[in-house]
PDB file of N, CA, C and O in Angstrom:
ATOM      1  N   UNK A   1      -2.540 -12.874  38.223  1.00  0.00           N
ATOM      2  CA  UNK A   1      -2.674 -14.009  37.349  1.00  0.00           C
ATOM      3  C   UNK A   1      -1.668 -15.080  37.779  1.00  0.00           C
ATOM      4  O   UNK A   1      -0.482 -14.784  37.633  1.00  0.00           O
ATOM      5  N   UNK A   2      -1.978 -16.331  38.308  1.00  0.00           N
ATOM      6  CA  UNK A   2      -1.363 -17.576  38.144  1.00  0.00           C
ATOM      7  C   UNK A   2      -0.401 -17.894  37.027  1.00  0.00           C
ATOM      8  O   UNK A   2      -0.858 -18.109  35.905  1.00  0.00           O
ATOM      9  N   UNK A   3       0.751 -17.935  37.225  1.00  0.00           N
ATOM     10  CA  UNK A   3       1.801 -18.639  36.780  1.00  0.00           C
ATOM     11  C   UNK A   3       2.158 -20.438  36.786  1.00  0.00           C
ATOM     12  O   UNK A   3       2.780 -21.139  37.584  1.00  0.00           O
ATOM     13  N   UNK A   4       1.253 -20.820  35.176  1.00  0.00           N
ATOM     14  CA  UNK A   4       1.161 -22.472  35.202  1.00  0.00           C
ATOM     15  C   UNK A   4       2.273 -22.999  34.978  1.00  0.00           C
ATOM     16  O   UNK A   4       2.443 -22.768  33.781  1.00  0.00           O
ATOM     17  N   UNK A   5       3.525 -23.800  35.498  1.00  0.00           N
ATOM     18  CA  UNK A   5       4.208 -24.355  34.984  1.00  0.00           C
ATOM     19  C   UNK A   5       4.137 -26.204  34.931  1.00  0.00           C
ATOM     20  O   UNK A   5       3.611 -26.995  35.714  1.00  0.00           O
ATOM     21  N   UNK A   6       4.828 -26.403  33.793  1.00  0.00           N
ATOM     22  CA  UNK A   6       4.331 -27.636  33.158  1.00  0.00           C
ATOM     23  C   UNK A   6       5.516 -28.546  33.821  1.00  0.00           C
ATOM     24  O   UNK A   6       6.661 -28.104  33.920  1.00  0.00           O
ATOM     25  N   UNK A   7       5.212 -29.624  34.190  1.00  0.00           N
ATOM     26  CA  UNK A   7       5.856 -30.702  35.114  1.00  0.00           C
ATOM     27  C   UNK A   7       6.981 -31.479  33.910  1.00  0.00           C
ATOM     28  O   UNK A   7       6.617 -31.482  32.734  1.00  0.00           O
ATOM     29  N   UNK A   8       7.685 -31.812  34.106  1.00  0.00           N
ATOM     30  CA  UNK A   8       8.586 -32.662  33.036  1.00  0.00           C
ATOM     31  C   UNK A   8       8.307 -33.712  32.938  1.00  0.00           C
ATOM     32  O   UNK A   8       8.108 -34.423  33.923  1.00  0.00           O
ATOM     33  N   UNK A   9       8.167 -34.300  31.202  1.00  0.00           N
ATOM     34  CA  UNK A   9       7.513 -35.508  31.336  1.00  0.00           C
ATOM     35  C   UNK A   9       8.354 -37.385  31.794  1.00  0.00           C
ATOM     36  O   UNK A   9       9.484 -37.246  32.262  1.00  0.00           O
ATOM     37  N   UNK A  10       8.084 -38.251  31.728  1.00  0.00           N
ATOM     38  CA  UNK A  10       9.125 -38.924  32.368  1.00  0.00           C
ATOM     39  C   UNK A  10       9.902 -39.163  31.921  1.00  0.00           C
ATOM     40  O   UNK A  10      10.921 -38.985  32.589  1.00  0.00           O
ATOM     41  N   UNK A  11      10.109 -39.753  30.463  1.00  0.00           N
ATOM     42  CA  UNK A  11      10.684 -39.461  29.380  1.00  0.00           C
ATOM     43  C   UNK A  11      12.024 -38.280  29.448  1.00  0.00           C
ATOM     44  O   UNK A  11      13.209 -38.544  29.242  1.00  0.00           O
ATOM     45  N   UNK A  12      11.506 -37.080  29.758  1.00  0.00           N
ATOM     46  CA  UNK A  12      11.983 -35.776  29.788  1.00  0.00           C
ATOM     47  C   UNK A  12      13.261 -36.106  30.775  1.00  0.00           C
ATOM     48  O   UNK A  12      14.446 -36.021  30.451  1.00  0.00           O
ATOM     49  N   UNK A  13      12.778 -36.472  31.960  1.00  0.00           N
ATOM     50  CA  UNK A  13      13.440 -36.637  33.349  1.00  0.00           C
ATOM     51  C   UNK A  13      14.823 -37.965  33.385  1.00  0.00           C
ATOM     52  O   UNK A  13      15.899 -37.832  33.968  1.00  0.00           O
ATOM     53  N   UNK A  14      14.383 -39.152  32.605  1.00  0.00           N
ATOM     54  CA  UNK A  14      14.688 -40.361  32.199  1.00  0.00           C
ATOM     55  C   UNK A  14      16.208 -39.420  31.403  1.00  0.00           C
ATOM     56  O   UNK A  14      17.340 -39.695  31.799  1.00  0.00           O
ATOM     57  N   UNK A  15      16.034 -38.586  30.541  1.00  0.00           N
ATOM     58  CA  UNK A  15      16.947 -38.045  29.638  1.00  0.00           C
ATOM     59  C   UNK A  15      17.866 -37.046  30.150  1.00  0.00           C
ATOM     60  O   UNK A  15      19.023 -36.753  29.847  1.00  0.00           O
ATOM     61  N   UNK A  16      17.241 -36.708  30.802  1.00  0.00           N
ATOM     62  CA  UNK A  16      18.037 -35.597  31.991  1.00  0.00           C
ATOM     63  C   UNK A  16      18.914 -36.300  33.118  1.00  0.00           C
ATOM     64  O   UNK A  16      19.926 -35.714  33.503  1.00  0.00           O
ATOM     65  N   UNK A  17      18.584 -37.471  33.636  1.00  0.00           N
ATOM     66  CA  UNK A  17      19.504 -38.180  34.689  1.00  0.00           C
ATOM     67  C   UNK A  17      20.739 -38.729  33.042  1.00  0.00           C
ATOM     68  O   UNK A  17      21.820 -39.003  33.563  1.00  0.00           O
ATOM     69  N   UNK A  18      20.799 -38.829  32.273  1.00  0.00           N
ATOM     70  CA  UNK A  18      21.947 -39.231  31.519  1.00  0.00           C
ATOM     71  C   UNK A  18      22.643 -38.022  31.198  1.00  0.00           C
ATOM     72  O   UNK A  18      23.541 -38.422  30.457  1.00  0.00           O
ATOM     73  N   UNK A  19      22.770 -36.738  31.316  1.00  0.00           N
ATOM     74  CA  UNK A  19      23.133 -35.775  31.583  1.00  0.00           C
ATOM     75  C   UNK A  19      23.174 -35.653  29.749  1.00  0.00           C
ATOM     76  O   UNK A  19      22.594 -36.306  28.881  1.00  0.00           O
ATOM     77  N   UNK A  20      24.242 -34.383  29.679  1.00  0.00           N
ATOM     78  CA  UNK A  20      23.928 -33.920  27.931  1.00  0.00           C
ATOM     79  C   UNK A  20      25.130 -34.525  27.237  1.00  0.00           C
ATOM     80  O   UNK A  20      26.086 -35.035  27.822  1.00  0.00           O
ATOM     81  N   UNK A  21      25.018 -34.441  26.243  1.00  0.00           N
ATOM     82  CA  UNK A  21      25.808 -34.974  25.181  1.00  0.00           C
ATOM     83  C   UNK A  21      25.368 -36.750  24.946  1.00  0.00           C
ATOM     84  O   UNK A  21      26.170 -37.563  24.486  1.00  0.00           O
ATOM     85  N   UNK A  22      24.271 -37.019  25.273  1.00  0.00           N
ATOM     86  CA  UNK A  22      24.082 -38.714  25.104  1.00  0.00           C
ATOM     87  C   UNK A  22      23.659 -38.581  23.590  1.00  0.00           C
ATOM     88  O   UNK A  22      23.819 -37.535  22.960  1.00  0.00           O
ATOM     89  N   UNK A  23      23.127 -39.680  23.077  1.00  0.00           N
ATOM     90  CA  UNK A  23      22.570 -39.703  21.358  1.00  0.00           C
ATOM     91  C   UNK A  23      20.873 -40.806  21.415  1.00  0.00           C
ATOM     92  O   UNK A  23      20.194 -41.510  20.667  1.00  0.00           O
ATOM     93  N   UNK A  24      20.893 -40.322  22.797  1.00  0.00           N
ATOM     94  CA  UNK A  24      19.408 -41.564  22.954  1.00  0.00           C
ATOM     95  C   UNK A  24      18.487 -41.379  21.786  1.00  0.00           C
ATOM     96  O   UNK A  24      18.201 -42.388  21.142  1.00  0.00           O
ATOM     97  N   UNK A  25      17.899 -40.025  21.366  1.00  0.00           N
ATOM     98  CA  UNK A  25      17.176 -39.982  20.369  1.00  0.00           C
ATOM     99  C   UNK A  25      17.729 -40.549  18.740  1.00  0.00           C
ATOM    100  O   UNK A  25      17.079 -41.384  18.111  1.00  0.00           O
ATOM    101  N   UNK A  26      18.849 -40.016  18.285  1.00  0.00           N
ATOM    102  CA  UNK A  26      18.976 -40.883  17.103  1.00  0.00           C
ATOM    103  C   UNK A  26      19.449 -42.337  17.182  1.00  0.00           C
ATOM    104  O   UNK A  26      19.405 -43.126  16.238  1.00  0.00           O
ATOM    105  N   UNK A  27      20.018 -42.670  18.716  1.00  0.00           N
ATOM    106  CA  UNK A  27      20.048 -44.115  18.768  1.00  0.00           C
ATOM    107  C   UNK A  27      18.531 -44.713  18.519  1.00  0.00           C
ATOM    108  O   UNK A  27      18.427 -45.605  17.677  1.00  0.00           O
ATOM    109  N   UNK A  28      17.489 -44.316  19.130  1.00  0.00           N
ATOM    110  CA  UNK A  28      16.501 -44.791  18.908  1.00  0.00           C
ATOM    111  C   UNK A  28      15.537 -44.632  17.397  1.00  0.00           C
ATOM    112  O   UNK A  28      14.605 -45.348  17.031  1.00  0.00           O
ATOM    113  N   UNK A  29      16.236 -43.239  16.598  1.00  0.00           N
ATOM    114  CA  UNK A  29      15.196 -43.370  15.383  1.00  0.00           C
ATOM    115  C   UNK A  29      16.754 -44.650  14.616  1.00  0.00           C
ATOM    116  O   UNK A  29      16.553 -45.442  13.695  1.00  0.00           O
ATOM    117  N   UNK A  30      17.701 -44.527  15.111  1.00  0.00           N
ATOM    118  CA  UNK A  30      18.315 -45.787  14.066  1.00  0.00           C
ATOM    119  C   UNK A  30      17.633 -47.385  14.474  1.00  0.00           C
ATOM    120  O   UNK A  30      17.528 -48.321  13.681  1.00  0.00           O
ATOM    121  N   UNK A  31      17.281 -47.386  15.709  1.00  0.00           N
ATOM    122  CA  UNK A  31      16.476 -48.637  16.086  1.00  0.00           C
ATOM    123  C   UNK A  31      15.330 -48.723  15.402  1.00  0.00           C
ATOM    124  O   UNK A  31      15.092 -49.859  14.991  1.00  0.00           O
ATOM    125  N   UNK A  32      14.617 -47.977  15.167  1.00  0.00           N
ATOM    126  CA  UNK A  32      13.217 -48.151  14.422  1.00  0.00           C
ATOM    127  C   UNK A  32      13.631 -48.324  13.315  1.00  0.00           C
ATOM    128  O   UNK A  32      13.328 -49.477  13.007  1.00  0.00           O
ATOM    129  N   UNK A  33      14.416 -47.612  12.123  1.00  0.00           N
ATOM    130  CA  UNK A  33      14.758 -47.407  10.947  1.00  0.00           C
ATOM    131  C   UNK A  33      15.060 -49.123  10.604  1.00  0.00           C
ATOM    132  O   UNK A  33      14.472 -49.768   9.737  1.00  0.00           O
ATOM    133  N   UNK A  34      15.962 -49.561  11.385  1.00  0.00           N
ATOM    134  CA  UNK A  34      16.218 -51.247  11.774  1.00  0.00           C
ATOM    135  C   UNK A  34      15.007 -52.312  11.547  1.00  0.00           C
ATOM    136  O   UNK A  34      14.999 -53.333  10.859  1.00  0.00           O
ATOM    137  N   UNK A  35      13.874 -51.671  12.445  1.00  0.00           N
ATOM    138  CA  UNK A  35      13.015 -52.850  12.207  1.00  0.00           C
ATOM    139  C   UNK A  35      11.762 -52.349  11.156  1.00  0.00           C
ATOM    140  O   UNK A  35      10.629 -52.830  11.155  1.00  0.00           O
ATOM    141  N   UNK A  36      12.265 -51.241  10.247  1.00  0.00           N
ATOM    142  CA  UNK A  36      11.421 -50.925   9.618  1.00  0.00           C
ATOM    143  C   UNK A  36      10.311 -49.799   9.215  1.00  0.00           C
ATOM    144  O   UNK A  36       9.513 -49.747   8.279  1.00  0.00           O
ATOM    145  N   UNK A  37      10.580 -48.940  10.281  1.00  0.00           N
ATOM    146  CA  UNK A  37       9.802 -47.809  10.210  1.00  0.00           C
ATOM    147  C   UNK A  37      10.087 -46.362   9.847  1.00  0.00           C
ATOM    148  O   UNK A  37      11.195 -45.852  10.010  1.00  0.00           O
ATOM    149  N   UNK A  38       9.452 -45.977   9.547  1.00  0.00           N
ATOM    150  CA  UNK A  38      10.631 -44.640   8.892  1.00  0.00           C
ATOM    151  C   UNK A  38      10.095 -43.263   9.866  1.00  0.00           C
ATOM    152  O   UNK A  38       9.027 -42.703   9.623  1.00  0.00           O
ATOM    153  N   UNK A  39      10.982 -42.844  10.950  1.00  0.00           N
ATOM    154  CA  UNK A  39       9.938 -41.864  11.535  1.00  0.00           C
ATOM    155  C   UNK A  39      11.554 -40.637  11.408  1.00  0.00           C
ATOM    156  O   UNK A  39      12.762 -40.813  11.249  1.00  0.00           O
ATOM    157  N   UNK A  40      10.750 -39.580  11.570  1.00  0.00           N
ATOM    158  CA  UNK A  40      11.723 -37.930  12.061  1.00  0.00           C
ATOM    159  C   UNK A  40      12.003 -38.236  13.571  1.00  0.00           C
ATOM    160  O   UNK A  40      11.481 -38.901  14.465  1.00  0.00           O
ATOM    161  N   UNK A  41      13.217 -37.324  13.388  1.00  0.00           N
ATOM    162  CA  UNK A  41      13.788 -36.850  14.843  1.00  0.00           C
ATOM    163  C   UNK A  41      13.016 -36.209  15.445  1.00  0.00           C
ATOM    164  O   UNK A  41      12.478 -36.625  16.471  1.00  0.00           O
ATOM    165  N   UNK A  42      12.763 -34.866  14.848  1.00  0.00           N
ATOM    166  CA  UNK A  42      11.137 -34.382  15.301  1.00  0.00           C
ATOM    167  C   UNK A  42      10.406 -35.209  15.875  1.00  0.00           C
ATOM    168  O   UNK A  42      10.641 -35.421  17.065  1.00  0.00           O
ATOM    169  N   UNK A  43       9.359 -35.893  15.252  1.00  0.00           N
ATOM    170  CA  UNK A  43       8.695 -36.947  16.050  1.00  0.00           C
ATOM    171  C   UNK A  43       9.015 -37.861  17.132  1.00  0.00           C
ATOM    172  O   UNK A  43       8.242 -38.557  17.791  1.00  0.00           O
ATOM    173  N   UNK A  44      10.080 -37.764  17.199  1.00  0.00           N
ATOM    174  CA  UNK A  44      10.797 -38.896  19.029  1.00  0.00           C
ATOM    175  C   UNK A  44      10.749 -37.483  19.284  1.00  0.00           C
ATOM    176  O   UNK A  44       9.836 -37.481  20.109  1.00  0.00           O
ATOM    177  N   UNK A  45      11.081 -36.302  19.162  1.00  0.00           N
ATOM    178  CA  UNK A  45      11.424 -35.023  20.245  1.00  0.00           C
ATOM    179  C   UNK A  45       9.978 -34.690  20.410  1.00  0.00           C
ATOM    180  O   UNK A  45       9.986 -33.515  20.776  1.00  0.00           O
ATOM    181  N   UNK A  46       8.582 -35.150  20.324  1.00  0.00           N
ATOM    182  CA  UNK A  46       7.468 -34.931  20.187  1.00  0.00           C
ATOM    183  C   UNK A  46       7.148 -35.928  21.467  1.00  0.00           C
ATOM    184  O   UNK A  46       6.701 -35.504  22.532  1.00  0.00           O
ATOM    185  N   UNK A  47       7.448 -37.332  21.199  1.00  0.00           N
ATOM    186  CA  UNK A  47       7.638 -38.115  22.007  1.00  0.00           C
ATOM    187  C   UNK A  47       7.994 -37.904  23.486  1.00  0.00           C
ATOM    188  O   UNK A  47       7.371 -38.086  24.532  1.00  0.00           O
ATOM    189  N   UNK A  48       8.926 -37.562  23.264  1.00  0.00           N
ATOM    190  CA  UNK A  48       9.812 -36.989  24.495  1.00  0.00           C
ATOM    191  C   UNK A  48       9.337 -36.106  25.517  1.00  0.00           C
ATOM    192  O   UNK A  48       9.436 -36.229  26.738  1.00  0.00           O
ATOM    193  N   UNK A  49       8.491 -34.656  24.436  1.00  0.00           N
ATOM    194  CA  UNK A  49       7.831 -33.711  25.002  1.00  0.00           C
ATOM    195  C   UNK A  49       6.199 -34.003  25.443  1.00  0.00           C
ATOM    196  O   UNK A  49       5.294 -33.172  25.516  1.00  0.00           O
ATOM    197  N   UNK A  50       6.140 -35.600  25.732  1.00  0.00           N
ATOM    198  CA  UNK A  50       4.791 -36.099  25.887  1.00  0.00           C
ATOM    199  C   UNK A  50       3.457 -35.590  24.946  1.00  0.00           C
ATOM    200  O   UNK A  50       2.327 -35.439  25.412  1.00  0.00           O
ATOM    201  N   UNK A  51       3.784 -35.392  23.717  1.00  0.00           N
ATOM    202  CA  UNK A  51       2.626 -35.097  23.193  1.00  0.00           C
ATOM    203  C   UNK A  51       2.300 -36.030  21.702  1.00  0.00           C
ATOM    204  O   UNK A  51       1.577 -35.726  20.753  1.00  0.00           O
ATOM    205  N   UNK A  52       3.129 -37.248  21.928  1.00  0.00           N
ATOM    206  CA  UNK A  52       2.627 -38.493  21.398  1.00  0.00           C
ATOM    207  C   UNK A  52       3.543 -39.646  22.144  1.00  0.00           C
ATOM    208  O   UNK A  52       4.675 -39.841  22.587  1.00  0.00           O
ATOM    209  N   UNK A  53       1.932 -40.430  21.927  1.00  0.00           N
ATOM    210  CA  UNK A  53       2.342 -41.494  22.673  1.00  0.00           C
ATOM    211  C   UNK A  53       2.781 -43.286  22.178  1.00  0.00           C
ATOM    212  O   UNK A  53       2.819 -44.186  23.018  1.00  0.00           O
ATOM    213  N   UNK A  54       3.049 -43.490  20.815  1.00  0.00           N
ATOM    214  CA  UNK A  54       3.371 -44.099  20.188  1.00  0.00           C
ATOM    215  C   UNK A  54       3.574 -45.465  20.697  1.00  0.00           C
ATOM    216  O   UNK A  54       4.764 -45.643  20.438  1.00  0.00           O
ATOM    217  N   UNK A  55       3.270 -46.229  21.097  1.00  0.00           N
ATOM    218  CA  UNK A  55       4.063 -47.424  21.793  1.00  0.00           C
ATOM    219  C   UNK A  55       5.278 -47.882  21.537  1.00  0.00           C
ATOM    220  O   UNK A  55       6.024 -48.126  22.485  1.00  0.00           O
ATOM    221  N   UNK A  56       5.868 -48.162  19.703  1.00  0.00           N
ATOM    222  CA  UNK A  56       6.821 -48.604  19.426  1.00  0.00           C
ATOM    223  C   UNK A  56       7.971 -47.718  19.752  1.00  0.00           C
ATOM    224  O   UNK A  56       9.010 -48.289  20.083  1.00  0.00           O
ATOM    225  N   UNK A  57       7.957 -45.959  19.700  1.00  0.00           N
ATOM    226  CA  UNK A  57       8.518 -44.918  19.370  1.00  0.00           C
ATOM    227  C   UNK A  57       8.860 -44.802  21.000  1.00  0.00           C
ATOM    228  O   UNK A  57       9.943 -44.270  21.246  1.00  0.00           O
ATOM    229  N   UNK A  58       7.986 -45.280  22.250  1.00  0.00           N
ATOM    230  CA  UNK A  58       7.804 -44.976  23.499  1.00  0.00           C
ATOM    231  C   UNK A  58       9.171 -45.913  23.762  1.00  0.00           C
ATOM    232  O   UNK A  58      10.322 -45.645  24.106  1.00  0.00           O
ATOM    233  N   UNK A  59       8.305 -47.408  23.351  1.00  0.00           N
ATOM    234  CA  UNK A  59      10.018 -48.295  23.643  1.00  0.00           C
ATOM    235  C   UNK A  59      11.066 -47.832  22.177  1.00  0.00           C
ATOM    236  O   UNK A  59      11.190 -49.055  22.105  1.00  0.00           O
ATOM    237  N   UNK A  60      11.478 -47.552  21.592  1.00  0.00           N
ATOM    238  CA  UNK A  60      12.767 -47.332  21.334  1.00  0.00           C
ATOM    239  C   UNK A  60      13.411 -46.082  21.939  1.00  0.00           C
ATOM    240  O   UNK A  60      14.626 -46.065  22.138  1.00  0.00           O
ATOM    241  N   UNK A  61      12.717 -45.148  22.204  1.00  0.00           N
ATOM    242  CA  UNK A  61      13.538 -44.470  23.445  1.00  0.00           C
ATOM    243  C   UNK A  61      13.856 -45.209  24.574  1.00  0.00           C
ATOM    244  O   UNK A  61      15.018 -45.605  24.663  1.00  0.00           O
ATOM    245  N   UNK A  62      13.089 -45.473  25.433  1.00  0.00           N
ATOM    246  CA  UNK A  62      13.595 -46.412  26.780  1.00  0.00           C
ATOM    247  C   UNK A  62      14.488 -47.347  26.840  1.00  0.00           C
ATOM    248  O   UNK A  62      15.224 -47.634  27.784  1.00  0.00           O
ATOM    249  N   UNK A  63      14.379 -47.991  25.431  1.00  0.00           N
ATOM    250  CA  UNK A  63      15.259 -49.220  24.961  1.00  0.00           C
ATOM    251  C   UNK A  63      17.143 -48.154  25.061  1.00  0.00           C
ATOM    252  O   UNK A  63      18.222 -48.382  25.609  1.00  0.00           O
ATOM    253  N   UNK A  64      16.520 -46.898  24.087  1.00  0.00           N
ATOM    254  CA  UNK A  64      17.845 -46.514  23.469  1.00  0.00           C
ATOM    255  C   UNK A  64      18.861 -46.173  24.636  1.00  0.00           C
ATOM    256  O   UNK A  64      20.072 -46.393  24.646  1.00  0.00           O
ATOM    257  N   UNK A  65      17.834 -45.396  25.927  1.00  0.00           N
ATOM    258  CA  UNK A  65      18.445 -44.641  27.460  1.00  0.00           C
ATOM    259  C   UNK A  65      18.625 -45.959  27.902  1.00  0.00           C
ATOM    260  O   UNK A  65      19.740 -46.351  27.559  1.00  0.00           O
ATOM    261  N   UNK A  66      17.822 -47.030  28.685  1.00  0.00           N
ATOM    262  CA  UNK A  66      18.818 -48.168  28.921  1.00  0.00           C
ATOM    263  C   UNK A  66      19.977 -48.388  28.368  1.00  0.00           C
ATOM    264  O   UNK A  66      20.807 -48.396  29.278  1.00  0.00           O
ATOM    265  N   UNK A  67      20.456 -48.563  27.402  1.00  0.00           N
ATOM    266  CA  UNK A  67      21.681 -49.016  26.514  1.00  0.00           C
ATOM    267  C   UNK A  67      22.696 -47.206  26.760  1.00  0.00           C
ATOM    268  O   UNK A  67      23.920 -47.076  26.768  1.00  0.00           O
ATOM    269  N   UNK A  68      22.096 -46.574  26.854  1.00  0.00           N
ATOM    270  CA  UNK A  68      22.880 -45.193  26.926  1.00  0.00           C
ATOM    271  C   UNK A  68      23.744 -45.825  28.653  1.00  0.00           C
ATOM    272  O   UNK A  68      24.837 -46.270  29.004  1.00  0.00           O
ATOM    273  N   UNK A  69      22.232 -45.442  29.357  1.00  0.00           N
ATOM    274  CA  UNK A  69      22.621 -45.487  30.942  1.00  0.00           C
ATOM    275  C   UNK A  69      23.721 -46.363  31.099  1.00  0.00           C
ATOM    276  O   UNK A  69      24.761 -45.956  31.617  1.00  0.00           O
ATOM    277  N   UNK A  70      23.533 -48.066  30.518  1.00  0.00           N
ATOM    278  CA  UNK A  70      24.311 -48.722  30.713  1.00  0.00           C
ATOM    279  C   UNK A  70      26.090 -48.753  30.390  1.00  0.00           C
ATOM    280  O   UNK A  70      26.962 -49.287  31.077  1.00  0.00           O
ATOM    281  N   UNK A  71      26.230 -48.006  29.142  1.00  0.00           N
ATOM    282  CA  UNK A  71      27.317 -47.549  28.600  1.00  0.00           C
ATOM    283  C   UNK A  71      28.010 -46.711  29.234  1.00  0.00           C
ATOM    284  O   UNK A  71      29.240 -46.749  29.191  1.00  0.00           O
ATOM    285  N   UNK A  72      27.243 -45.682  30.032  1.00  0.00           N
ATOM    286  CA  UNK A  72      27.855 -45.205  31.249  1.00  0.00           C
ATOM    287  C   UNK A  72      28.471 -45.424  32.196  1.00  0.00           C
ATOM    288  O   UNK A  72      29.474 -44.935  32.717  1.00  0.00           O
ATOM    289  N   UNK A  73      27.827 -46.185  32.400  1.00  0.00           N
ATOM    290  CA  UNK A  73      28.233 -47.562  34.104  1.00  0.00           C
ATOM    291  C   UNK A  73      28.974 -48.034  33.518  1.00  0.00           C
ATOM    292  O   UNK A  73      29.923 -48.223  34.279  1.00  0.00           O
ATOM    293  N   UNK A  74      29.279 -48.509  32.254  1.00  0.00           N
ATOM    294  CA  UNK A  74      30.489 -49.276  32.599  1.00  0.00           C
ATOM    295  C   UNK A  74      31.718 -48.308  32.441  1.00  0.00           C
ATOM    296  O   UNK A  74      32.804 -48.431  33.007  1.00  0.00           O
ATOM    297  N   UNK A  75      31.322 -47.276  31.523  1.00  0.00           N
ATOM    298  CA  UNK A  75      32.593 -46.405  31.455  1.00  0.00           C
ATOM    299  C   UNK A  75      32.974 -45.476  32.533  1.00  0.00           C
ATOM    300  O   UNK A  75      33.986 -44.796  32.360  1.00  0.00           O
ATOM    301  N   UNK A  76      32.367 -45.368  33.514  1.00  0.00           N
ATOM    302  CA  UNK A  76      32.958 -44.859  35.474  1.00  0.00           C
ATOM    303  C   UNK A  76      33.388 -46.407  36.351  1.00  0.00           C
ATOM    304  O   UNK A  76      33.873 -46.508  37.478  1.00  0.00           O
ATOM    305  N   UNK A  77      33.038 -47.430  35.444  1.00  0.00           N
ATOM    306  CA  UNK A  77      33.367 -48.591  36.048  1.00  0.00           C
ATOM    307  C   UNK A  77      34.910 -48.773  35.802  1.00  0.00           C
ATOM    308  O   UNK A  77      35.653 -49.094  36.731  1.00  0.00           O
ATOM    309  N   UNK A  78      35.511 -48.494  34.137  1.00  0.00           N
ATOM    310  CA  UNK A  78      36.803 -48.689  33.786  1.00  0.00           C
ATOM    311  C   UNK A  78      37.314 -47.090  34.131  1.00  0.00           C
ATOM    312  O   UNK A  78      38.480 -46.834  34.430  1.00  0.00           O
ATOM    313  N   UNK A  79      36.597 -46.409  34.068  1.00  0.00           N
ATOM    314  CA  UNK A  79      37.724 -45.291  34.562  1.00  0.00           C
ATOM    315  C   UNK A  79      38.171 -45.378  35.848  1.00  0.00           C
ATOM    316  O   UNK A  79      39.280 -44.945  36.161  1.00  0.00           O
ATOM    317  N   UNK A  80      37.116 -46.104  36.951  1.00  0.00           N
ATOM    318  CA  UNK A  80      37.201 -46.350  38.619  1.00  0.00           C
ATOM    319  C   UNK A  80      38.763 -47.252  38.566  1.00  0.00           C
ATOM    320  O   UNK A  80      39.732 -47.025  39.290  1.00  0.00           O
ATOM    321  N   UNK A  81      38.653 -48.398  37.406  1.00  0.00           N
ATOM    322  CA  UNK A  81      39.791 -49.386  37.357  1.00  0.00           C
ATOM    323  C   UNK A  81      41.090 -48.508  37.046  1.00  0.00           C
ATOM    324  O   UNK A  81      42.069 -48.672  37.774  1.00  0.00           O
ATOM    325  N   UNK A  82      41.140 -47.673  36.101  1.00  0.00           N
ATOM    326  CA  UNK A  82      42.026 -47.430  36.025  1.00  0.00           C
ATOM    327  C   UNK A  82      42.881 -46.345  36.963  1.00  0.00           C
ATOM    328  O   UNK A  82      44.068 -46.142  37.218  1.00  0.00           O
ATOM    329  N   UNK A  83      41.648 -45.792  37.314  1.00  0.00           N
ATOM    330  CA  UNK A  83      42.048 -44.911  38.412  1.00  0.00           C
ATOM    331  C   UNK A  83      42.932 -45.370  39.751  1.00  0.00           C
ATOM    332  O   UNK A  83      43.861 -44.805  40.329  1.00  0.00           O
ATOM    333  N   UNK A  84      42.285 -46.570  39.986  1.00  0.00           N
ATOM    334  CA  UNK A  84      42.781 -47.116  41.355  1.00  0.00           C
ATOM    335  C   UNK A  84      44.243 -48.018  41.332  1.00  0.00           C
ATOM    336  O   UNK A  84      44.698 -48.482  42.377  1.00  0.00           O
TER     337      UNK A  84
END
């Protein structure tokens, strides 16, 4: 019997290059909550696991990992400064 394994979705992968301990998901249900929508954590981790595809829910994750990623860069940027 074939052994199916399931590909990671991009989302999935997107979250994984920010390594662990980020807060992309409740950064992003506090972004929605912001402009109005009331969704679960569950539901972005649904998101995430590609099995909804939400448009608004799609960009406030991407929105939230941009703003993660970026917070990064700058903080190996000032540790580089202080280092040197």
């Amino acid at each position: 019997m074939e052994v199916v394994t399931k590909s990671r979705t991009l989302i999935q992968q997107m979250l994984d290059a920010l390594g662990p301990g980020h807060t992309v998901v409740r950064d992003a249900q506090q972004a929605l909550e912001a402009k109005g929508f009331t969704v679960a954590r569950r539901t972005l981790y649904q998101v995430v696991a590609g099995r909804s595809h939400k448009r608004e829910w799609v960009e406030a994750l991407v929105e939230a990992a941009e703003a993660e990623a970026e917070r990064q860069a700058n903080l190996k940027a000032r540790a580089a400064r202080l280092a040197a």
